[in-house]
C-alpha positions as CSV (number, residue, x, y, z in Angstrom):
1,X,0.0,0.0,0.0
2,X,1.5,3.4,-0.6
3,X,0.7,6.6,1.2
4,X,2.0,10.0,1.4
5,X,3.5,8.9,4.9
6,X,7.7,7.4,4.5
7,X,8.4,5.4,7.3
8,X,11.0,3.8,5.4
9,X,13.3,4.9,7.5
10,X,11.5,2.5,10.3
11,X,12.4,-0.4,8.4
12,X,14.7,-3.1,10.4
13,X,15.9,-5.2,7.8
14,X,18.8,-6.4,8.9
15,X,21.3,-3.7,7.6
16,X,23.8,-1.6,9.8
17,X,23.2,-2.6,13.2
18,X,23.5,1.0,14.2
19,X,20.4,1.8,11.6
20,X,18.5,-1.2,13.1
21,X,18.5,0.1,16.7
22,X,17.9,3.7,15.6
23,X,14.5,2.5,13.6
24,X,13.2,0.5,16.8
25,X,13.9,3.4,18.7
26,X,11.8,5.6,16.6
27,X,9.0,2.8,16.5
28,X,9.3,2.9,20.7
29,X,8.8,6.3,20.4
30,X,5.6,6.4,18.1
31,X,3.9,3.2,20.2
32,X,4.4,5.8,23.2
33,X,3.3,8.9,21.8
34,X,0.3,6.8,20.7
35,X,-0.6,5.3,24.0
36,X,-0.6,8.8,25.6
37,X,-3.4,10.5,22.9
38,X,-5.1,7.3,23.0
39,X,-5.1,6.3,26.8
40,X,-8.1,9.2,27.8
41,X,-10.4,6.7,25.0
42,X,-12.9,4.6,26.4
43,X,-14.9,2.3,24.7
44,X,-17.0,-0.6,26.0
45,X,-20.5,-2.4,25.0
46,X,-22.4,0.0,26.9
47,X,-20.8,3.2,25.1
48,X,-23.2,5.2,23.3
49,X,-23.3,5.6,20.0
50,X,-22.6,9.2,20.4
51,X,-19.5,8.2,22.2
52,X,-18.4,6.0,20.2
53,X,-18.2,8.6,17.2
54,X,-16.2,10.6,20.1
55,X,-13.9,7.6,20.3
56,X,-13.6,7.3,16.8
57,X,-12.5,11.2,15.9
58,X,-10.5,10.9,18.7
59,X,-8.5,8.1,17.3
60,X,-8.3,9.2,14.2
61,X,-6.5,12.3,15.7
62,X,-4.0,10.4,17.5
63,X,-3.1,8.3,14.3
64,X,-3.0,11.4,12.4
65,X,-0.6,13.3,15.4
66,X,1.6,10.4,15.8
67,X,2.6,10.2,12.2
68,X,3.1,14.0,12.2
69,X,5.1,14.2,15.2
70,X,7.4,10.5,14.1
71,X,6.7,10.6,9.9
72,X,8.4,12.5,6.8
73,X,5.6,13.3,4.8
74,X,6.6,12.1,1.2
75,X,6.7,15.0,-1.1
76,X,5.9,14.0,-4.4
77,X,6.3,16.3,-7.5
78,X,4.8,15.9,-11.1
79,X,6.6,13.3,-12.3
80,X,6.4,11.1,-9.7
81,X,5.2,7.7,-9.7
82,X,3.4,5.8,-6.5
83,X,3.2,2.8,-8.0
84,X,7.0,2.4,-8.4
85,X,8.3,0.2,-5.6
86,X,11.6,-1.1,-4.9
87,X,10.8,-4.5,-6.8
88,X,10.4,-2.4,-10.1
């Protein structure tokens, strides 16, 4: 799947083991960043559905905030192609 999100540089593949520590500590960092916006959410089977909607924008704004604070955002120009991948 591509988005306009590059977390390539999350990627633990194996290479430099300097570059491999550095991308799980950046992957730490988004999983905490994430509990925190998400940890005031509560949801359970006797939630309205009012509050669940609540829940819902309010997750959406803690996926969106974590991949701002811990993402590049791809910039792509007129010539670029997002359906080229590595494999290509």
């Amino acid at each position: 799947m591509v988005t306009g999100w590059d977390i390539s540089s999350w990627s633990n593949r194996g290479t430099v083991e300097e570059e491999r520590k550095e991308a799980e500590k950046k992957v730490e960092q988004a999983r905490i960043t994430f509990a925190q916006l998400t940890r005031q959410i509560s949801i359970n089977d006797e939630s309205t559905e009012g509050k669940i909607e609540e829940g819902a924008i309010a997750l959406r704004s803690a996926i969106t905030e974590t991949l701002e604070r811990h993402v590049k955002w791809r910039h792509w120009c007129t010539r670029s192609k997002q359906w080229w991948t590595n494999e290509l």
